[in-house]
Steps between C-alpha positions, in 0.01 A plus 500: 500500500614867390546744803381822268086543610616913478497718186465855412267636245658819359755639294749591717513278780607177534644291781746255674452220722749369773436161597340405825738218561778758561267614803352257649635382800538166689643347837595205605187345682573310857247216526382298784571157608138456328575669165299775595678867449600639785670817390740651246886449574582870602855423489591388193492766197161509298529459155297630169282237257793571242842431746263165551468393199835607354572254839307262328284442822128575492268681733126527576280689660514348883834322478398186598557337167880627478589658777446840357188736669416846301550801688213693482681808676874449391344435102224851581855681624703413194184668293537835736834484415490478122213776494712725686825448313374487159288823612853720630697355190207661282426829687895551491545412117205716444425808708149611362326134623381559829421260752138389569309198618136464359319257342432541076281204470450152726867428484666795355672659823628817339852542660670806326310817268614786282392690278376223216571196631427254823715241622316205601572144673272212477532189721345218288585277688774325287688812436571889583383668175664859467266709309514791306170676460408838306292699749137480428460883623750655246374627159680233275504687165743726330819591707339276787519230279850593340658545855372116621678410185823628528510390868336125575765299315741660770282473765430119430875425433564614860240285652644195321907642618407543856306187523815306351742668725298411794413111431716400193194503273190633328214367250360703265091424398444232268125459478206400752652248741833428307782644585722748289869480453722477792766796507861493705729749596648384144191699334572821661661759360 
């Protein structure tokens, strides 16, 4: 199954998506004498879906299958943490975006705004999509429309950059649940 259920709709916006694997998190689960969970192993360094399965070992939800529990708070932390750096790495790179939190549509949580545009981040579920989004309250016609132009392509390359520099990779949108090519540091410029 494809991990792409996110699109735009527009001309000039587009989006990445960063793989939820890469933020998931899991710990070692200590079980009872009677195989029932007692408790995650707070000692031993949690790990993400991905360092798992590049492991080769497997996970699942409670941990009593293989040993390794999902962490509802560590895996909900690593998201905070994302949002926030992707969000400093953009307002830095880009000094008319400024920072807001409100909600575009059911899962569009609207993170940064300027002028034309709205950075948005949807949690699907099986990924982080990044999402570039003309604003729906800006005029889009004549030097509107030229200005989103000249700027998305830059705007969307730097969403893809940062998300590579932070966690090694990015995929761009390759249809309704299929997922678009996978970009490395090697596709940066």
């Amino acid at each position: 199954m494809g991990r792409g259920n996110v699109c735009t709709h527009n001309e000039c916006e587009g989006l990445y998506f960063l793989d939820k694997d890469l933020l998931d998190v899991y710990r070692r689960v200590e079980l009872c004498d009677c195989g029932q969970i007692k408790g995650f192993d707070w000692e031993e360094k949690p790990k993400t879906a991905r360092e798992l399965i590049d492991e080769g070992m497997s996970y699942d939800y409670d941990g009593k299958e293989t040993g390794w529990g999902y962490d509802e708070h560590g895996s909900r932390d690593n998201w905070r943490n994302m949002v926030e750096h992707m969000t400093k790495k953009l307002e830095k790179r880009f000094p008319s975006f400024q920072r807001i939190n409100t909600l575009r549509a059911r899962d569009l949580n609207v993170v940064l705004r300027n002028g034309l545009f709205e950075i948005a981040i949807v949690d699907n579920e099986w990924s982080a999509a990044w999402c570039l989004l003309e604003r729906a309250d800006v005029d889009d016609s004549g030097s509107n429309r030229a200005l989103m132009r000249h700027h998305y392509e830059k705007y969307l390359e730097a969403i893809k950059g940062f998300l590579i520099e932070g966690w090694g990779e990015a995929f761009g949108y390759g249809g309704t649940w299929a997922r678009g090519k996978k970009y490395t540091k090697d596709d940066i410029a």
